[in-house]
Structure formats: structure tokens, C-alpha cells
PDB file of N, CA, C and O in Angstrom:
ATOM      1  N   UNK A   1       0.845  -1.174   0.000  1.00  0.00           N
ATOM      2  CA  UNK A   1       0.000   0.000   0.000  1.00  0.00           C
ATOM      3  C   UNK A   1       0.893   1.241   0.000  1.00  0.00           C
ATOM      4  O   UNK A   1       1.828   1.263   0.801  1.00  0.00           O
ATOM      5  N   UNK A   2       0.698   2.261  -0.811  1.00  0.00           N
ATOM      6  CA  UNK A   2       1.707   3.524  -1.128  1.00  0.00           C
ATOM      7  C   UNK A   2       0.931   4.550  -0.087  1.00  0.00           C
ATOM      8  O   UNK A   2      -0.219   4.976   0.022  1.00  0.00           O
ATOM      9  N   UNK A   3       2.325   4.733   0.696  1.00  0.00           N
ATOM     10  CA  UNK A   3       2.239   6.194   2.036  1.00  0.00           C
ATOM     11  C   UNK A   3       1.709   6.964   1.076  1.00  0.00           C
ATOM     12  O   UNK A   3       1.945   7.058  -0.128  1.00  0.00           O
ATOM     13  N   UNK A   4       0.602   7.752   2.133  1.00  0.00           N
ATOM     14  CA  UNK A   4       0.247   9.396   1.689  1.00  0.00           C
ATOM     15  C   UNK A   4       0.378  10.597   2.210  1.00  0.00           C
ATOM     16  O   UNK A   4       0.517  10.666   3.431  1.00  0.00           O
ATOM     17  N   UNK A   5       0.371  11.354   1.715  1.00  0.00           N
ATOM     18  CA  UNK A   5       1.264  12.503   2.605  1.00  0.00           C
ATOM     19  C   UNK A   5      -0.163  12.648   3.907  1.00  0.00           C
ATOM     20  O   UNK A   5      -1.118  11.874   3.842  1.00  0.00           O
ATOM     21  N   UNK A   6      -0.073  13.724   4.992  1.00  0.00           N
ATOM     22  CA  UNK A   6      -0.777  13.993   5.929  1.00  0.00           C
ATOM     23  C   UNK A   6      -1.983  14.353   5.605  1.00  0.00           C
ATOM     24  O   UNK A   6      -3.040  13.931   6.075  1.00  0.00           O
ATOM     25  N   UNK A   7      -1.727  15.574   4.344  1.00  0.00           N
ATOM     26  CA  UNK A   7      -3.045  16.387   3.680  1.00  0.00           C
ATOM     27  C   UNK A   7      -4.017  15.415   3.126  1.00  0.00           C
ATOM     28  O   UNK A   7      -5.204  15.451   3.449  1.00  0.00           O
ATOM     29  N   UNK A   8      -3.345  14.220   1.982  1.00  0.00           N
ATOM     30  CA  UNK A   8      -4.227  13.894   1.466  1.00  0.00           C
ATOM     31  C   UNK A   8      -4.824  12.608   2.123  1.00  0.00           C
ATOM     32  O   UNK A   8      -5.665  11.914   1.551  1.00  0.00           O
ATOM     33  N   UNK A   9      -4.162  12.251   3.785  1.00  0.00           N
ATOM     34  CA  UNK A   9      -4.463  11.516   4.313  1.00  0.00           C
ATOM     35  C   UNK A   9      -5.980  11.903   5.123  1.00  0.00           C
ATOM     36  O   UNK A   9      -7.028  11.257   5.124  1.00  0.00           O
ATOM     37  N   UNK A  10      -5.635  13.259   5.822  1.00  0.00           N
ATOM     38  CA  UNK A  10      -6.832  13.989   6.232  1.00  0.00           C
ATOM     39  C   UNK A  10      -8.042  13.922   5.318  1.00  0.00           C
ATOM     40  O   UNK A  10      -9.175  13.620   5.692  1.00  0.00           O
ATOM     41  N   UNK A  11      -7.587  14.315   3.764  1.00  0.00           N
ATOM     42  CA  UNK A  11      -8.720  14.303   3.458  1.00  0.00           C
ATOM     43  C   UNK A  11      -9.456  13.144   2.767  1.00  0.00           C
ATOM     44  O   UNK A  11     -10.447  13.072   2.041  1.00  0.00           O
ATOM     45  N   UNK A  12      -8.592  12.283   3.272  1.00  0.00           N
ATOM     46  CA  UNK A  12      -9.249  10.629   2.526  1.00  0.00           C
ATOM     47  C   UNK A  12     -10.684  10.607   4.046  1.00  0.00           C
ATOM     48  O   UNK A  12     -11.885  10.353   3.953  1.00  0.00           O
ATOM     49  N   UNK A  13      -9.819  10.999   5.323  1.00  0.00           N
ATOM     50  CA  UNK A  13     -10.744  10.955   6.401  1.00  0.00           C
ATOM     51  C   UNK A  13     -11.943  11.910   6.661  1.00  0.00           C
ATOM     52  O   UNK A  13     -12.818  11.704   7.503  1.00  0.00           O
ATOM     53  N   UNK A  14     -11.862  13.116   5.725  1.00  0.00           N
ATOM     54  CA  UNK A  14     -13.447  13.574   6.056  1.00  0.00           C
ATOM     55  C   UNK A  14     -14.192  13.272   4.311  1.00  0.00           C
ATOM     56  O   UNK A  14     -15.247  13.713   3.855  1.00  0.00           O
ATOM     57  N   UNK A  15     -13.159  12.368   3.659  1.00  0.00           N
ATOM     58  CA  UNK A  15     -14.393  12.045   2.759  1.00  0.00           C
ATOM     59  C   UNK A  15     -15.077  10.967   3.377  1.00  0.00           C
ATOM     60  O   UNK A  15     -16.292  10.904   3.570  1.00  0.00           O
ATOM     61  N   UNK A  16     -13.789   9.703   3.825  1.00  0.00           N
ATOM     62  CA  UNK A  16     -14.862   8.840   5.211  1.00  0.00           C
ATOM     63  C   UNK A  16     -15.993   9.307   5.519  1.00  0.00           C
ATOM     64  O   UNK A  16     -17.048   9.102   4.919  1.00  0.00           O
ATOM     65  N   UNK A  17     -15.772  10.161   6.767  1.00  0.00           N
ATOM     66  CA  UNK A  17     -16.841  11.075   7.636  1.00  0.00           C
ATOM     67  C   UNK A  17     -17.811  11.234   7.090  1.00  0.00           C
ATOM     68  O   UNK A  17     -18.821  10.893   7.705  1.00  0.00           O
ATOM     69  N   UNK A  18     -17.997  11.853   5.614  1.00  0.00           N
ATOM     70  CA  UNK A  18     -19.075  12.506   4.816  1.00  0.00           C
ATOM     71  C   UNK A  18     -20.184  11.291   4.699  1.00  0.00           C
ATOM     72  O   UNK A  18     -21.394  11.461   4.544  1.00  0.00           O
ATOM     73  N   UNK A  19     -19.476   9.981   4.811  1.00  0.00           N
ATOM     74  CA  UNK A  19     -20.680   8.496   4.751  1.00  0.00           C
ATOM     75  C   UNK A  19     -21.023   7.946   5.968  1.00  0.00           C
ATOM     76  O   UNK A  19     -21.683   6.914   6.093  1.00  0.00           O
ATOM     77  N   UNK A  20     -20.475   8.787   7.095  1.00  0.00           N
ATOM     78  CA  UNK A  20     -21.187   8.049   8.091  1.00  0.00           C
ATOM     79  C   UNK A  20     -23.100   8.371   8.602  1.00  0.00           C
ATOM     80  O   UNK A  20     -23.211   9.341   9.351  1.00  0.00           O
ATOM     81  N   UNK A  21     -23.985   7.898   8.368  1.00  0.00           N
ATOM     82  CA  UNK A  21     -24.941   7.660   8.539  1.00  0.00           C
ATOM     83  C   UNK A  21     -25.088   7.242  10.209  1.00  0.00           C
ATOM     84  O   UNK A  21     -24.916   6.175  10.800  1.00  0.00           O
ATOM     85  N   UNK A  22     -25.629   9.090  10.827  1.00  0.00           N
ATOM     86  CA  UNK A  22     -25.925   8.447  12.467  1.00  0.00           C
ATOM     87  C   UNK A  22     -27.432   8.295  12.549  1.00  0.00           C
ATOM     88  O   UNK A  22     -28.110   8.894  11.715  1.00  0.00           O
ATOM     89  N   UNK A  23     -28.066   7.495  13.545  1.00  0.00           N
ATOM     90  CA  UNK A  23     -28.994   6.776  13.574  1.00  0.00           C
ATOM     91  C   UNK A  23     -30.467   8.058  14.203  1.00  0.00           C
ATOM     92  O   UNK A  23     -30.305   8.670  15.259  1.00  0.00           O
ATOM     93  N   UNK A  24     -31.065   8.144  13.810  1.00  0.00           N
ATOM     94  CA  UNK A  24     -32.191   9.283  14.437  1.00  0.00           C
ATOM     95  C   UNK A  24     -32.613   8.915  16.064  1.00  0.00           C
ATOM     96  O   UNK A  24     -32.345   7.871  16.659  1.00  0.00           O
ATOM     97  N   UNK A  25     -33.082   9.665  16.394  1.00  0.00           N
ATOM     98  CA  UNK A  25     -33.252   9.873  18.212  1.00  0.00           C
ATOM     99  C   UNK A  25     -34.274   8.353  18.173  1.00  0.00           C
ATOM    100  O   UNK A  25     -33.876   7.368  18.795  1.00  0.00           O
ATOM    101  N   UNK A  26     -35.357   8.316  17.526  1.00  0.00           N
ATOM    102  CA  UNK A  26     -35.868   7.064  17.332  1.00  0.00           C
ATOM    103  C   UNK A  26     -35.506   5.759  17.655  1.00  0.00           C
ATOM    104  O   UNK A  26     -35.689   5.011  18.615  1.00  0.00           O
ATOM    105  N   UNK A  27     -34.856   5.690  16.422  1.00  0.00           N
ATOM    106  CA  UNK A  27     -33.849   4.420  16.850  1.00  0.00           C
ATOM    107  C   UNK A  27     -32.989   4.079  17.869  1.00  0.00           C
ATOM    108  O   UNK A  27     -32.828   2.932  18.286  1.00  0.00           O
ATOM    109  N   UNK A  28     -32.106   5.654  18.512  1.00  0.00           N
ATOM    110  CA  UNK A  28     -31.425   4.968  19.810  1.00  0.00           C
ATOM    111  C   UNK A  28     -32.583   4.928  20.926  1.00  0.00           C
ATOM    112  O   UNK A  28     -32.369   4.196  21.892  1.00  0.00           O
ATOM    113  N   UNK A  29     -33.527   5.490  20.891  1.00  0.00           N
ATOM    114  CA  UNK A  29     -34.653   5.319  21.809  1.00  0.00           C
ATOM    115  C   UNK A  29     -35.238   3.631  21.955  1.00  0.00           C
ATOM    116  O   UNK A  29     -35.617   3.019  22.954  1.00  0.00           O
ATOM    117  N   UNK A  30     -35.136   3.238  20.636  1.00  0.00           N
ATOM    118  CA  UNK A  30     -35.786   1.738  20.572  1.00  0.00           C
ATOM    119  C   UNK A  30     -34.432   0.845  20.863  1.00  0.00           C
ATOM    120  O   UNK A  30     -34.521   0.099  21.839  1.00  0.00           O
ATOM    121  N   UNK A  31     -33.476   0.833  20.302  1.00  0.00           N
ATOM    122  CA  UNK A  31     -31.966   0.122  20.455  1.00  0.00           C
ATOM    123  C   UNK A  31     -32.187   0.465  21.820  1.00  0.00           C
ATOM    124  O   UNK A  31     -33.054  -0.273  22.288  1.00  0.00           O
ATOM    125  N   UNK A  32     -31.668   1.449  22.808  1.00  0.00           N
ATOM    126  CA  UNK A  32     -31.330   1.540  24.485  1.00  0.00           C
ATOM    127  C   UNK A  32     -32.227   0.783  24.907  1.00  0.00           C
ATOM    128  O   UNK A  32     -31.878  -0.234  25.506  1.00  0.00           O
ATOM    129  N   UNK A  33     -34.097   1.163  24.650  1.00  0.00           N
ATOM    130  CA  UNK A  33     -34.999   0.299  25.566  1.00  0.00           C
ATOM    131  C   UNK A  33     -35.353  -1.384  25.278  1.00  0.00           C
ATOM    132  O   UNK A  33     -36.134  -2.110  25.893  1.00  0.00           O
ATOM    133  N   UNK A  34     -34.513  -1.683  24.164  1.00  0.00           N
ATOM    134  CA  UNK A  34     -34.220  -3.280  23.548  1.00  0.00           C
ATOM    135  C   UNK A  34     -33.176  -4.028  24.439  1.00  0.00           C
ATOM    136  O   UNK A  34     -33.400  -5.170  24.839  1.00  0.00           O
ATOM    137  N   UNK A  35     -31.829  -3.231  24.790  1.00  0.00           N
ATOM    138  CA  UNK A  35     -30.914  -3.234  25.440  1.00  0.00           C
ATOM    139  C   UNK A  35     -31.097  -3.193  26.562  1.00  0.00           C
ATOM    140  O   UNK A  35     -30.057  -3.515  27.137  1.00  0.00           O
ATOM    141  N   UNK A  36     -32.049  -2.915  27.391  1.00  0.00           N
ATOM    142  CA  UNK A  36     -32.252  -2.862  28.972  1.00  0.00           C
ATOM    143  C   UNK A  36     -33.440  -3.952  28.939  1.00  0.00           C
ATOM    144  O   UNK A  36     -33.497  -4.449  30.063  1.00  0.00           O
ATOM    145  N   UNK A  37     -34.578  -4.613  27.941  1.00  0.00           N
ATOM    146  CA  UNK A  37     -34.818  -5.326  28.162  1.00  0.00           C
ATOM    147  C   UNK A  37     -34.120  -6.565  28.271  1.00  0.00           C
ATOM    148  O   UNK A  37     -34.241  -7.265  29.276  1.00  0.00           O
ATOM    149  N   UNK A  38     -33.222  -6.959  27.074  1.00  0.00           N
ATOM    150  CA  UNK A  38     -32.476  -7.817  27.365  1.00  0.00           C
ATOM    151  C   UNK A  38     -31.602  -8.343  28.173  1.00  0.00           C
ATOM    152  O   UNK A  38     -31.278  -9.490  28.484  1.00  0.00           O
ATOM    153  N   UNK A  39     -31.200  -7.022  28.524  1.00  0.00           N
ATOM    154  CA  UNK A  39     -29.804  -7.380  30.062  1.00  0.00           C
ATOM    155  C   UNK A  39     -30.920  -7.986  31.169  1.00  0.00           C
ATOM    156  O   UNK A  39     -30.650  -9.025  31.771  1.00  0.00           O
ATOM    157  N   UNK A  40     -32.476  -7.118  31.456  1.00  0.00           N
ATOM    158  CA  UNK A  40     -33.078  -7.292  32.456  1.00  0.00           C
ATOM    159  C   UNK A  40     -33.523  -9.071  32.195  1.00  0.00           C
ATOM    160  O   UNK A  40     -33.479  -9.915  33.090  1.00  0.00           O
ATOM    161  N   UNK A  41     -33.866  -9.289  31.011  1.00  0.00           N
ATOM    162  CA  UNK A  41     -34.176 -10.744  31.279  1.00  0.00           C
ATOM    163  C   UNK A  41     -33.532 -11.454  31.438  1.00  0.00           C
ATOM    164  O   UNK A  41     -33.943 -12.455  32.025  1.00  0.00           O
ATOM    165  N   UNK A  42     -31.874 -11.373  30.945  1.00  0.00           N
ATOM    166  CA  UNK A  42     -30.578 -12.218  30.716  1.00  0.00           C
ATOM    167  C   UNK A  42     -30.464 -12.364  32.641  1.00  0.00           C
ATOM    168  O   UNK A  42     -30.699 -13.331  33.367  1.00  0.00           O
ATOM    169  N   UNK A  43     -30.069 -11.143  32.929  1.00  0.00           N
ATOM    170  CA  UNK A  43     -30.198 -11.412  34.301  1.00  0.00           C
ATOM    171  C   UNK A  43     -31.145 -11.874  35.145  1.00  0.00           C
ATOM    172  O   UNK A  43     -30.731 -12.528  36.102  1.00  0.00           O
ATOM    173  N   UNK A  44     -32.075 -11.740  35.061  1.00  0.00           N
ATOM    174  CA  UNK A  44     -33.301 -12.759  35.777  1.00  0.00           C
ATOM    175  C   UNK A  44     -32.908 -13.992  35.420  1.00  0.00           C
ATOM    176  O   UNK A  44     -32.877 -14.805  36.344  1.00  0.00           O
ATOM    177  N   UNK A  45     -32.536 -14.448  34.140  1.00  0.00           N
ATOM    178  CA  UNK A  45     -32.116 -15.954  33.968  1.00  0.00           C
ATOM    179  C   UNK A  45     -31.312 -16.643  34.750  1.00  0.00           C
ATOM    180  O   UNK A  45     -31.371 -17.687  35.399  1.00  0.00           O
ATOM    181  N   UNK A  46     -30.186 -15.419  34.431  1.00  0.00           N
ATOM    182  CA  UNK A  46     -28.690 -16.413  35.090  1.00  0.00           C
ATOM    183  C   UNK A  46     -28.926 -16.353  36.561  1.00  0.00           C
ATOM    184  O   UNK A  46     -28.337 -17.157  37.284  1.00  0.00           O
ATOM    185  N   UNK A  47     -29.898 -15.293  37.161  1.00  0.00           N
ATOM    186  CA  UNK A  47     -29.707 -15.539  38.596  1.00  0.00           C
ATOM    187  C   UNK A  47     -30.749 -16.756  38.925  1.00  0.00           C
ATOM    188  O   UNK A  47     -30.505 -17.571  39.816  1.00  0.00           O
ATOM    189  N   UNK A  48     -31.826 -16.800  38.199  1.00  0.00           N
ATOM    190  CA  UNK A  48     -32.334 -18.047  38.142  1.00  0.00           C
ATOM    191  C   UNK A  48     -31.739 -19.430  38.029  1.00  0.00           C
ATOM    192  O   UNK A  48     -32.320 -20.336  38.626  1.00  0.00           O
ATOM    193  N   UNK A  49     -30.675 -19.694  37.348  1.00  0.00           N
ATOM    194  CA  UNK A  49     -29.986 -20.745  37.162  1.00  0.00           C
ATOM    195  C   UNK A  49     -28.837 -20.722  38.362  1.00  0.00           C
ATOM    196  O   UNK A  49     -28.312 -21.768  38.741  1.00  0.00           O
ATOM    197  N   UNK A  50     -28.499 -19.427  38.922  1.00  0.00           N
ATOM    198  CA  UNK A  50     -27.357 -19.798  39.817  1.00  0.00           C
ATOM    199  C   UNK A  50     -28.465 -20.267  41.244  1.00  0.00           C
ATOM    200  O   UNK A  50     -28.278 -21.015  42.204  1.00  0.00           O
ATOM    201  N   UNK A  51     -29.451 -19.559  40.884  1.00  0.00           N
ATOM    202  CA  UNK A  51     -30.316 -20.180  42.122  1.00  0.00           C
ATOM    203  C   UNK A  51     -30.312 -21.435  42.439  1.00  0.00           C
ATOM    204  O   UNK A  51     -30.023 -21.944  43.522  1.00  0.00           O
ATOM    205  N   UNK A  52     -30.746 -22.080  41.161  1.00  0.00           N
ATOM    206  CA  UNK A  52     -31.095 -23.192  41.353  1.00  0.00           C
ATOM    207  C   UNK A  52     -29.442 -24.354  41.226  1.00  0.00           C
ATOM    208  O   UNK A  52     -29.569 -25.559  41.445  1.00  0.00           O
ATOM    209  N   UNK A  53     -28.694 -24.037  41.032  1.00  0.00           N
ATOM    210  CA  UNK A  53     -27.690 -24.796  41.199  1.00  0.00           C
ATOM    211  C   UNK A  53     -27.261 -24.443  42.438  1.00  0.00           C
ATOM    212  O   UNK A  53     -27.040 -25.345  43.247  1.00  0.00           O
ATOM    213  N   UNK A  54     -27.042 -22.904  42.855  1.00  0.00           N
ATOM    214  CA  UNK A  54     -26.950 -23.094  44.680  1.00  0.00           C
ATOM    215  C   UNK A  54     -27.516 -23.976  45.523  1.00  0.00           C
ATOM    216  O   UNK A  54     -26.995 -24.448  46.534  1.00  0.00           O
ATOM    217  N   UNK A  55     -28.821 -24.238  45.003  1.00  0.00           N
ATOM    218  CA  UNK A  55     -29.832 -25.222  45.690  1.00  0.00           C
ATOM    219  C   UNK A  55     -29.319 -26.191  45.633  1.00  0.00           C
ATOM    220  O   UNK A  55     -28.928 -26.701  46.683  1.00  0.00           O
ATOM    221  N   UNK A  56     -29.100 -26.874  44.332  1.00  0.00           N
ATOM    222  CA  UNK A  56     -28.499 -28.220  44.209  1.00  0.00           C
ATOM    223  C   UNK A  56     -27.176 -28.751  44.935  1.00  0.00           C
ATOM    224  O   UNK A  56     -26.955 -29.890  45.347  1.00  0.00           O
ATOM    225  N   UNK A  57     -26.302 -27.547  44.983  1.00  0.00           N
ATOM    226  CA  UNK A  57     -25.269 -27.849  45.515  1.00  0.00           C
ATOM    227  C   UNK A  57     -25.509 -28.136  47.049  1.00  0.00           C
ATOM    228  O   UNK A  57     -25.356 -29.200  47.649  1.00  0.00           O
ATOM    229  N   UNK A  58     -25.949 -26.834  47.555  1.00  0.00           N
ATOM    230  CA  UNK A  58     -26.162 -26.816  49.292  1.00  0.00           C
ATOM    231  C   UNK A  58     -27.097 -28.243  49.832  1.00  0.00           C
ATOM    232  O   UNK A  58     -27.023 -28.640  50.995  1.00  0.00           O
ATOM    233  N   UNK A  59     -27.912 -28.869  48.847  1.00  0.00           N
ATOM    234  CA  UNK A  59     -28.689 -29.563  48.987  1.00  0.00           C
ATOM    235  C   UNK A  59     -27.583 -31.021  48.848  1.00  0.00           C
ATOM    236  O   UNK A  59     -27.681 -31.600  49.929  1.00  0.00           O
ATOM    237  N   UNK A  60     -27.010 -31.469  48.313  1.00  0.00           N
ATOM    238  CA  UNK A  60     -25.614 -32.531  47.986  1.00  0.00           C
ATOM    239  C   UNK A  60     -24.935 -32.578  49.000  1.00  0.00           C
ATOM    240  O   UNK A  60     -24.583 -33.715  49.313  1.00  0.00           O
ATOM    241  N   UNK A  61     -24.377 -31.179  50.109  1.00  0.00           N
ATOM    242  CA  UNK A  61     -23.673 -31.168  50.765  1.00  0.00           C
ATOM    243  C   UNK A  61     -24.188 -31.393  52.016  1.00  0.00           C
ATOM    244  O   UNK A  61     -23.538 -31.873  52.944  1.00  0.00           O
ATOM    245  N   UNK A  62     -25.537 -31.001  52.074  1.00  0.00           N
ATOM    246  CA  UNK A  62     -26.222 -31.570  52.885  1.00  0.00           C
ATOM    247  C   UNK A  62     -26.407 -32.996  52.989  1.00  0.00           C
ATOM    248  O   UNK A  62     -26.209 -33.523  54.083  1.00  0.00           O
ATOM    249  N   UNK A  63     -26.758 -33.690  52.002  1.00  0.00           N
ATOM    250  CA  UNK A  63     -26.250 -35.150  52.027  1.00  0.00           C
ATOM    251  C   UNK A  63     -25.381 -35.805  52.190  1.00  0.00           C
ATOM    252  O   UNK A  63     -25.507 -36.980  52.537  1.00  0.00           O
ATOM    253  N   UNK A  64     -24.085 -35.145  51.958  1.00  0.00           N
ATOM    254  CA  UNK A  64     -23.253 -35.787  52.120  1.00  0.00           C
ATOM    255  C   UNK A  64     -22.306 -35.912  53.261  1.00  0.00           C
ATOM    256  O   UNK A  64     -21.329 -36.651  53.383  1.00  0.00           O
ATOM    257  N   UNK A  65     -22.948 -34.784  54.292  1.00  0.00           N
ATOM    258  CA  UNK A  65     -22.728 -34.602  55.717  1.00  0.00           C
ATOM    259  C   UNK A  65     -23.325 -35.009  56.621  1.00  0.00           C
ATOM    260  O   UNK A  65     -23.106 -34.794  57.813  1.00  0.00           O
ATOM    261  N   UNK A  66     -24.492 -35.909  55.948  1.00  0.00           N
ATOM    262  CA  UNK A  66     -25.166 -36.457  56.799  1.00  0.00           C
ATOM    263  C   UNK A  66     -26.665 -35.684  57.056  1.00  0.00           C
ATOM    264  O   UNK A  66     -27.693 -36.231  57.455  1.00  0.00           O
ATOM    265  N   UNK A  67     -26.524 -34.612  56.794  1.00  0.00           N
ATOM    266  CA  UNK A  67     -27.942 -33.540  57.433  1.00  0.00           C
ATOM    267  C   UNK A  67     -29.153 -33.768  56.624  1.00  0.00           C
ATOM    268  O   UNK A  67     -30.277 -33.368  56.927  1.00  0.00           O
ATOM    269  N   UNK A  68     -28.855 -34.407  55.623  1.00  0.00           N
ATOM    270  CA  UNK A  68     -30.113 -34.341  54.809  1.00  0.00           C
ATOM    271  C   UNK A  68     -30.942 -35.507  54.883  1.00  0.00           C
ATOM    272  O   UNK A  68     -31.998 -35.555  54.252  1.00  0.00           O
TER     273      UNK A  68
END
């Protein structure tokens, strides 16, 4: 790939710029409240699953100490 000087490096970068397409208030409104649903259910899951393997475990050790 052939070096370019600074100038015509700059301006390779605001012809870049000129195509970036940012997203309307809309869309980050729907993307953020998509994004907090998902974390909120992801987390209800996994604490659901660590629940229930805490259970399982404490419940094993209980058996196996005799208490259960």
C-alpha cells in the first residue's frame, strides 16, 4: 500500500466522515430500551440458574454430611 502525505491523508478521512450515517433519536430510543430489556431478562435468567444450582449444591452437601 503507497504512504500518503498527511493532507491527502486527512482528506481521505473527512471524505470517510461525509458516509457516516448516524442513527435518528428514534432508533437509539428503541436500540437503548431493547438493550435494557435484554440485560433485564438475561439477568433474571442467570440468577435463576445460579439459584437453582446453589440449591443443588447446598442440597448434595447436605447429604453428604449427613444432614439431609
Amino acid at each position: 500500500m503507497a504512504k500518503s502525505s498527511p493532507g491527502e491523508f486527512f482528506n481521505q478521512v473527512k471524505v470517510e466522515a461525509r458516509k457516516i450515517v448516524w442513527p435518528t433519536g428514534r432508533e437509539t430510543m428503541v436500540t437503548t430500551v431493547m438493550v435494557l430489556i435484554m440485560t433485564t431478562l438475561l439477568g433474571l435468567f442467570f440468577f435463576g440458574i445460579d439459584s437453582f444450582f446453589g440449591w443443588v449444591v447446598t442440597l448434595l452437601l447436605n447429604l453428604a454430611s449427613g444432614q439431609g
